[in-house]
ROVEX-477341 format. One record per residue: residue number from 1; residue in one letter; x, y, z of N, C-alpha, C in turn. Coordinates in nm, 2 decimals. Example, Ala and Ser with C-alpha at 12.3 -4.5 7.8 and 13.67 -1.06 7.14 Angstrom:
% ROVEX-477341
    n  res   neast  nnorth     nup  caeast  canorth    caup   ceast  cnorth     cup
    1    A    1.32   -0.57    0.78    1.23    -0.45    0.78    1.32   -0.33    0.78
    2    S    1.28   -0.22    0.71    1.37    -0.11    0.71    1.29    0.00    0.79
% end
This chain:
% ROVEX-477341
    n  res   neast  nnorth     nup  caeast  canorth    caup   ceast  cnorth     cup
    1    X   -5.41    7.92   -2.44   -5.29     7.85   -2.40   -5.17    7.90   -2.49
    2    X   -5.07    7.93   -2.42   -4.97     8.00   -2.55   -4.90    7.92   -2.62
    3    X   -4.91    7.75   -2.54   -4.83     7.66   -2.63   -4.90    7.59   -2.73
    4    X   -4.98    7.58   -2.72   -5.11     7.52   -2.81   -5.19    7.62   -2.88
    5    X   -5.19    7.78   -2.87   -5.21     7.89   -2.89   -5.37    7.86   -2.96
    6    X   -5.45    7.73   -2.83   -5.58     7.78   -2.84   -5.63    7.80   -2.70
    7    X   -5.83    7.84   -2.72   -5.81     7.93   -2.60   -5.88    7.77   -2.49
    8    X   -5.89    7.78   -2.42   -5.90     7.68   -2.32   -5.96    7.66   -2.16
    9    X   -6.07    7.64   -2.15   -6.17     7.64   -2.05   -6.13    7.54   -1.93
   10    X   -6.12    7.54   -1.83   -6.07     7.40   -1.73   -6.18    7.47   -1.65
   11    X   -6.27    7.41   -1.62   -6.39     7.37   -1.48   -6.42    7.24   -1.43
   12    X   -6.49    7.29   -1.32   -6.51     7.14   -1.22   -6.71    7.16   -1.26
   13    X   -6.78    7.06   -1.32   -6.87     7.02   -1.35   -6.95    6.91   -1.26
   14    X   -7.08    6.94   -1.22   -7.14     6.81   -1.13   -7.21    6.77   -1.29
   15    X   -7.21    6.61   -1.20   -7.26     6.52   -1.32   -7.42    6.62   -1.37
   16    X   -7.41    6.59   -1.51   -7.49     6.60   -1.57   -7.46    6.61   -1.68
   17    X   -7.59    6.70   -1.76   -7.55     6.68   -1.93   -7.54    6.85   -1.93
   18    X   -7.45    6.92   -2.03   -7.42     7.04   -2.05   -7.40    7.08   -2.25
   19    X   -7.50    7.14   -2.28   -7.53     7.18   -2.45   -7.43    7.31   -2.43
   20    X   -7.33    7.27   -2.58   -7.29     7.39   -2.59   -7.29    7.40   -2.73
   21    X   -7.22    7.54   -2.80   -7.20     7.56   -2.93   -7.02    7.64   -2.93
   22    X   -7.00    7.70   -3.06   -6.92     7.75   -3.09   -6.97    7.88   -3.15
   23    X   -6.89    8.01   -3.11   -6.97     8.10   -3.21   -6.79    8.13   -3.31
   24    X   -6.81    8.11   -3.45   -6.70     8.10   -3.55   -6.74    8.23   -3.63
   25    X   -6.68    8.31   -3.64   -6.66     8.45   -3.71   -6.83    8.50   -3.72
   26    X   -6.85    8.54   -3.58   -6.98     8.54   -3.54   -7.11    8.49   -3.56
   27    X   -7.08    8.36   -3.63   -7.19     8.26   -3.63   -7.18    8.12   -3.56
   28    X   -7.29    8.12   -3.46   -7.30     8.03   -3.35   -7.31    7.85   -3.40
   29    X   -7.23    7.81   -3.44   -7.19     7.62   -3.48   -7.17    7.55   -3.36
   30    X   -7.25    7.38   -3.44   -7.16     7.31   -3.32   -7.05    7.25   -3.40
   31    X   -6.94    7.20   -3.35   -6.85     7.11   -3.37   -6.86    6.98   -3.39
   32    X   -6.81    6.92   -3.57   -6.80     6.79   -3.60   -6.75    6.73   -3.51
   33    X   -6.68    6.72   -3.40   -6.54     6.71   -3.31   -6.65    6.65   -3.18
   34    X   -6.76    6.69   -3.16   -6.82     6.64   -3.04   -6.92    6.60   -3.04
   35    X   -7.01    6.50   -2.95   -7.13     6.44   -2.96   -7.23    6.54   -2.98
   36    X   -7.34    6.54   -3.05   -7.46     6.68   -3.09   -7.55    6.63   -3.04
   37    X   -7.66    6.70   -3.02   -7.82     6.63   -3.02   -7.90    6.76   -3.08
   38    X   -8.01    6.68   -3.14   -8.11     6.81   -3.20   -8.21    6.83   -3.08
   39    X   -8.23    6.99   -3.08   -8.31     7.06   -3.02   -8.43    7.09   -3.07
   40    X   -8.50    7.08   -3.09   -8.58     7.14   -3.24   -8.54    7.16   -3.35
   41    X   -8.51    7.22   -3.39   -8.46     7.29   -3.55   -8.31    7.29   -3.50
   42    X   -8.25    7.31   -3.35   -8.12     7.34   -3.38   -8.03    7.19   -3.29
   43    X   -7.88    7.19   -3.42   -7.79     7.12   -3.35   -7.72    7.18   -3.22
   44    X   -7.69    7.12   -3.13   -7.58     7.14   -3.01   -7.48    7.02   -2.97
   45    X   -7.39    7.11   -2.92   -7.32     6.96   -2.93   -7.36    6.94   -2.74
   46    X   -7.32    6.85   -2.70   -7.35     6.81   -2.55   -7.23    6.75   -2.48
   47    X   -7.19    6.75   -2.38   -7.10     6.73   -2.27   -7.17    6.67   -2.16
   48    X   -7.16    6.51   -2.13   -7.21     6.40   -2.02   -7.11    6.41   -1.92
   49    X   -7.16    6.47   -1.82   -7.06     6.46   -1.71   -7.10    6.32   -1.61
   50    X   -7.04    6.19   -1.58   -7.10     6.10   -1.51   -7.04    6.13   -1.37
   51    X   -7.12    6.08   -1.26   -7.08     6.06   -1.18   -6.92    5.97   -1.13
   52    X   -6.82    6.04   -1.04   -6.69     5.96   -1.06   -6.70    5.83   -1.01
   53    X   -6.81    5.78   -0.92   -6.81     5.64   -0.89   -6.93    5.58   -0.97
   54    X   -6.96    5.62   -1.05   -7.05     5.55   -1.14   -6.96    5.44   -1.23
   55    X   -7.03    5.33   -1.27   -7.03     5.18   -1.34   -6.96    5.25   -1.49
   56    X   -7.07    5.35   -1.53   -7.02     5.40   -1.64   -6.90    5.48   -1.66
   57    X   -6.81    5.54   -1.57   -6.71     5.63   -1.53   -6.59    5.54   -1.54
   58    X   -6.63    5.43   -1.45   -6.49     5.35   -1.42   -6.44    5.26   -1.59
   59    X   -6.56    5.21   -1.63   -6.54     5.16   -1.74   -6.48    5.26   -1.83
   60    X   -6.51    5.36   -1.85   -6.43     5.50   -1.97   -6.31    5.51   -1.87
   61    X   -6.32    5.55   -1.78   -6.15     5.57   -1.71   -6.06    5.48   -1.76
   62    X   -6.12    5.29   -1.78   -6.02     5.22   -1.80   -5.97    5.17   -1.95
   63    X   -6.10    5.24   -2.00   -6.05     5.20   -2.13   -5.97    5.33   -2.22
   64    X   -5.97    5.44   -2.19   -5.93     5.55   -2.17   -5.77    5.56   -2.19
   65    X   -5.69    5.46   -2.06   -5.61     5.46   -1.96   -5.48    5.45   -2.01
   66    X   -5.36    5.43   -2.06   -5.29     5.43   -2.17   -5.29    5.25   -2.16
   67    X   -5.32    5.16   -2.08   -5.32     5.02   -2.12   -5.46    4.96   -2.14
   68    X   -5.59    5.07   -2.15   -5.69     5.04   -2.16   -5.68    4.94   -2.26
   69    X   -5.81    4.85   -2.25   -5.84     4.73   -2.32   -5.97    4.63   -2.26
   70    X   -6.05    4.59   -2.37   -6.19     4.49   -2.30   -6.14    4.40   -2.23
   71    X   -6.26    4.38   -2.15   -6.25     4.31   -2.06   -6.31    4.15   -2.19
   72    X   -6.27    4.02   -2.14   -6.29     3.92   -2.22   -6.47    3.95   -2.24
   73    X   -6.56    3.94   -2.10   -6.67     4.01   -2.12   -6.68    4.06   -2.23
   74    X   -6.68    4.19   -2.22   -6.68     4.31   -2.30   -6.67    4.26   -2.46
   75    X   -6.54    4.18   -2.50   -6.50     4.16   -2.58   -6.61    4.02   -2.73
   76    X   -6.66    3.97   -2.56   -6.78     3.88   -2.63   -6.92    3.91   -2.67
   77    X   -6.93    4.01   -2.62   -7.05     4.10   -2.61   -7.03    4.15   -2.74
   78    X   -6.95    4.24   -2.78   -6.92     4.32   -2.91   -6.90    4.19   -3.03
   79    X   -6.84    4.04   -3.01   -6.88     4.02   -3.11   -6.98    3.99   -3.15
   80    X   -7.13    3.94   -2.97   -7.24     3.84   -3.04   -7.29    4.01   -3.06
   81    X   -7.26    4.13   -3.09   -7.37     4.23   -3.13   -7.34    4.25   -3.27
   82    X   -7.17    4.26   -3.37   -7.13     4.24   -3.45   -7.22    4.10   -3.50
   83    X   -7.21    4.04   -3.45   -7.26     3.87   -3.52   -7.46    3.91   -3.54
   84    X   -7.48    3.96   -3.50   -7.60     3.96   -3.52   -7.61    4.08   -3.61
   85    X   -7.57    4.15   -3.66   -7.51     4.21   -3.76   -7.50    4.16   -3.93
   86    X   -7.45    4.04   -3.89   -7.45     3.95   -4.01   -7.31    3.91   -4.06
   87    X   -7.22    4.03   -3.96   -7.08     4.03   -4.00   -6.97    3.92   -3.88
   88    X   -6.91    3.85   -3.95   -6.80     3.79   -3.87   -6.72    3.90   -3.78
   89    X   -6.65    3.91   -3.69   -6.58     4.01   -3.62   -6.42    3.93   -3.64
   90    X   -6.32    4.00   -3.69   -6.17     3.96   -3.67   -6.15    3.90   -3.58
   91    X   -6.01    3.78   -3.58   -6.04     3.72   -3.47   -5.89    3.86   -3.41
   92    X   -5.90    3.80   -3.26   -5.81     3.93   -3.23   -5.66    3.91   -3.21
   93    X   -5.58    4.01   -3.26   -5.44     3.94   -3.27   -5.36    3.89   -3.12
   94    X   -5.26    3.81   -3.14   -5.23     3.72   -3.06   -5.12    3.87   -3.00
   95    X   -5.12    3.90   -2.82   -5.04     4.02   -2.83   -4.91    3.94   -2.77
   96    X   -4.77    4.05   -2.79   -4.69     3.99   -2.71   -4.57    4.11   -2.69
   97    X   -4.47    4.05   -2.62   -4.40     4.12   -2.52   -4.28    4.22   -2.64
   98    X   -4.24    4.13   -2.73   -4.18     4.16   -2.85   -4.26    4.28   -2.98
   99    X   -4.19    4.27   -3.06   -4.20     4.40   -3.13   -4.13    4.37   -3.28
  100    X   -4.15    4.32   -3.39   -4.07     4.31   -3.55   -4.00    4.43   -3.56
  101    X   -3.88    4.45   -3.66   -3.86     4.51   -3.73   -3.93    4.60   -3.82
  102    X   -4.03    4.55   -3.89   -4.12     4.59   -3.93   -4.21    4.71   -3.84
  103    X   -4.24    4.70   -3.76   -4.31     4.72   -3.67   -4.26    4.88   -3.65
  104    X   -4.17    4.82   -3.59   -4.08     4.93   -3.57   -4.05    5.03   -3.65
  105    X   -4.02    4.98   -3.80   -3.99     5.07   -3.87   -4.12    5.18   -3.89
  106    X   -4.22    5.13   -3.89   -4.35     5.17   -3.91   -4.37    5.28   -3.78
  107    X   -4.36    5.27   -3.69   -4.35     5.34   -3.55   -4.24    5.46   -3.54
  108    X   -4.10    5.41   -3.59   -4.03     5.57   -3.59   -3.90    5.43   -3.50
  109    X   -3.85    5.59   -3.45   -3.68     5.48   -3.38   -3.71    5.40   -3.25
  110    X   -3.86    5.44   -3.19   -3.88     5.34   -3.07   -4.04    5.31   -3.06
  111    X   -4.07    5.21   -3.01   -4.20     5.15   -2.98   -4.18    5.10   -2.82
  112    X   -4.28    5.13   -2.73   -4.30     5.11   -2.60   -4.43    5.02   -2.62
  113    X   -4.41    4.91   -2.57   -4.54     4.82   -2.52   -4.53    4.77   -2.42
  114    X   -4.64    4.77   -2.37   -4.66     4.71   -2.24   -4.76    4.57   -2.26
  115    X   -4.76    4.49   -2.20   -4.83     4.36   -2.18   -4.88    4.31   -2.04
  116    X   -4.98    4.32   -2.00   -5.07     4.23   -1.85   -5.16    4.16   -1.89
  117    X   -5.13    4.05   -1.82   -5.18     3.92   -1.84   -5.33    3.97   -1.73
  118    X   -5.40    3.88   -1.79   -5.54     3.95   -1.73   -5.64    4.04   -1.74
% end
């Protein structure tokens, strides 16, 4: 890519799982950067292609999404699995349409939020 001036692969993949490596100044690594699995003696990293109408797809699509967020579900699930854990889970902050000072300054000269009820 010349604006990113790295090199860059775009394919269409059917679902499935796909092992790959890196070869780095001619020695073949996987990358901290991606999920691995051991093969025997060696690491690879792996690539899960799901199906696009799969259960599991739509859920990564939405939380993905730039307003992704749990579902209330979702969100009680993760604490009774934290709680069983032994650890209390934060409670979660109250969101809203506004934006502090503070906030902002922390952010730079603008902050964009969005808020949906539901």
């Amino acid at each position: 890519n010349p604006v990113t001036h790295r090199l860059e692969v775009t394919r269409q993949l059917l679902p499935g799982s796909y092992p790959f490596k890196f070869i780095l100044d001619g020695t073949w690594c996987a990358s901290p950067d991606h999920s691995t699995y051991q093969d025997g003696n060696n690491v690879n990293n792996i690539l899960t292609v799901l199906p696009s109408d799969s259960a599991e797809a739509m859920v990564t699509a939405r939380l993905l999404s730039p307003t992704g967020d749990l579902l209330d579900e979702e969100r009680k699930q993760v604490a009774s699995l934290v709680a069983e854990l032994g650890e209390a889970p934060p409670e979660p902050e109250a969101k809203s349409d506004e934006y502090t000072e503070e906030m902002q300054a922390r952010m730079g000269t603008t902050l964009t939020y969005r808020h949906e009820d539901g």
